[in-house]
N, C-alpha and C positions, 0 to 999 in steps of 0.2 A: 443909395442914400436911405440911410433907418430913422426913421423920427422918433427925435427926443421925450414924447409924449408916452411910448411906449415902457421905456425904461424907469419913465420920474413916477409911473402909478403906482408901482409895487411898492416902490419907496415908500411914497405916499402913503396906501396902507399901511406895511410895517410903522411908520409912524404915528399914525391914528390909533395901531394897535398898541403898540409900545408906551407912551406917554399916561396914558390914564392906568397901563397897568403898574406903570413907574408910582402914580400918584397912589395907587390901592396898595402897593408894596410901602410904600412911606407911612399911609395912616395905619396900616394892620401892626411895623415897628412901634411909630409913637406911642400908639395904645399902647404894646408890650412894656415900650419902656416906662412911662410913667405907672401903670401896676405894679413894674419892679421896684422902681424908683420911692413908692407909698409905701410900698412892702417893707420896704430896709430903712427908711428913711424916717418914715410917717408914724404920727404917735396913734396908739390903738385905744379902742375905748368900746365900751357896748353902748349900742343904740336899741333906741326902743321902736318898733314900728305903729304908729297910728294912722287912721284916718284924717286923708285932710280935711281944712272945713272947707264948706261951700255946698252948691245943688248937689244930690245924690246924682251917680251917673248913670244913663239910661242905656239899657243893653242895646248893643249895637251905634254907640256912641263911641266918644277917643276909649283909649284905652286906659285902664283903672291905673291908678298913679296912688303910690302908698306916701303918707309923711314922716322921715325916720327922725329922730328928736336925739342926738347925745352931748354932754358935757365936755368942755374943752379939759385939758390940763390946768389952766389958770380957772374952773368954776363955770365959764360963761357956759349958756346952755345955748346950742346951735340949731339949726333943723332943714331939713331938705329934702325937698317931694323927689322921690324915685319913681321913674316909669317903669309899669308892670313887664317882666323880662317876657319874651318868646318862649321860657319851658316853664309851667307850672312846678315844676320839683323846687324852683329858686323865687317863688313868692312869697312875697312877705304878708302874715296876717297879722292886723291891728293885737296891740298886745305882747307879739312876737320880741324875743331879744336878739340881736346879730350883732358880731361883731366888725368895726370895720377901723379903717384907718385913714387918718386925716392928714395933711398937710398943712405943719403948724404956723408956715406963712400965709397958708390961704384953704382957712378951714372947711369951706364949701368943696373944697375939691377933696371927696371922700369915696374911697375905695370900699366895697361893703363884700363880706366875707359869701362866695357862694353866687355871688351874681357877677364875677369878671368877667365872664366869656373868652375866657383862653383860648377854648376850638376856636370862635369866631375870628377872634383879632389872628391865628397864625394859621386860620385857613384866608383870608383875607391877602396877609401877605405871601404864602405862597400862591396864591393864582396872581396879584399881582406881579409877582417874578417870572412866572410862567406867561403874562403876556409878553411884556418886558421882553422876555429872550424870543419868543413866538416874531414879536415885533421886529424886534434886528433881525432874527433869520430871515425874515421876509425880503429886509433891506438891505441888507450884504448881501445876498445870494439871487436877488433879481437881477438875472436879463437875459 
């Protein structure tokens, strides 16, 4: 007589493993798709980079958050605080011009030229695929 406790753990892992790297493979796509989706889709425009207002921020505080300011297609004038990316080569300084593209149903939702993180979103989904399949092998292949 073998107990069933033996054989439901690995499962078990594999399934622990597997689902959250299901969830990291899903959000590293959506990210791709909607970049692709502004890319093709979204009207472009240059934005201008300023500082936002409020307290100056004190070193070793959050992290510096830029205000990018551009004009819609129809005149209106939009704006929205970006947080300071992970590589200095894609900051933005006050002053600064970029291009980026908006989504003319929902203008807040703006793609900025040079700060996507394409490594990040399609390293993201392959290691969540890489759990994923870690995961089931775990769970087919125990016993």
């Amino acid at each position: 007589h073998t107990s069933g406790g033996r054989t439901e753990m690995p499962v078990l892992f594999g399934v622990l493993i597997a689902v959250p790297g299901g969830l990291a493979a899903l959000a590293g796509l959506a990210a791709m798709r909607r970049k692709r989706r502004l890319r093709r889709e979204g009207v472009s425009a240059w934005a201008m980079a300023l500082t936002p207002p409020g307290p100056a921020e004190q070193p070793g505080g959050p992290a510096h958050r830029t205000l990018i300011q551009y004009e819609l297609a129809d005149g209106r004038v939009e704006e929205r605080i970006e947080p300071q990316p992970g590589r200095k080569t894609a900051s933005l300084r006050p002053g600064q011009k970029v291009l980026v593209w908006y989504d003319p149903d929902d203008p807040q939702d703006v793609l900025v030229y040079g700060r996507e993180g394409r490594l990040a979103d399609a390293a993201f989904f392959a290691a969540g695929v890489l759990f994923m399949m870690t995961g089931a092998g775990i769970a087919a292949f125990a016993r």
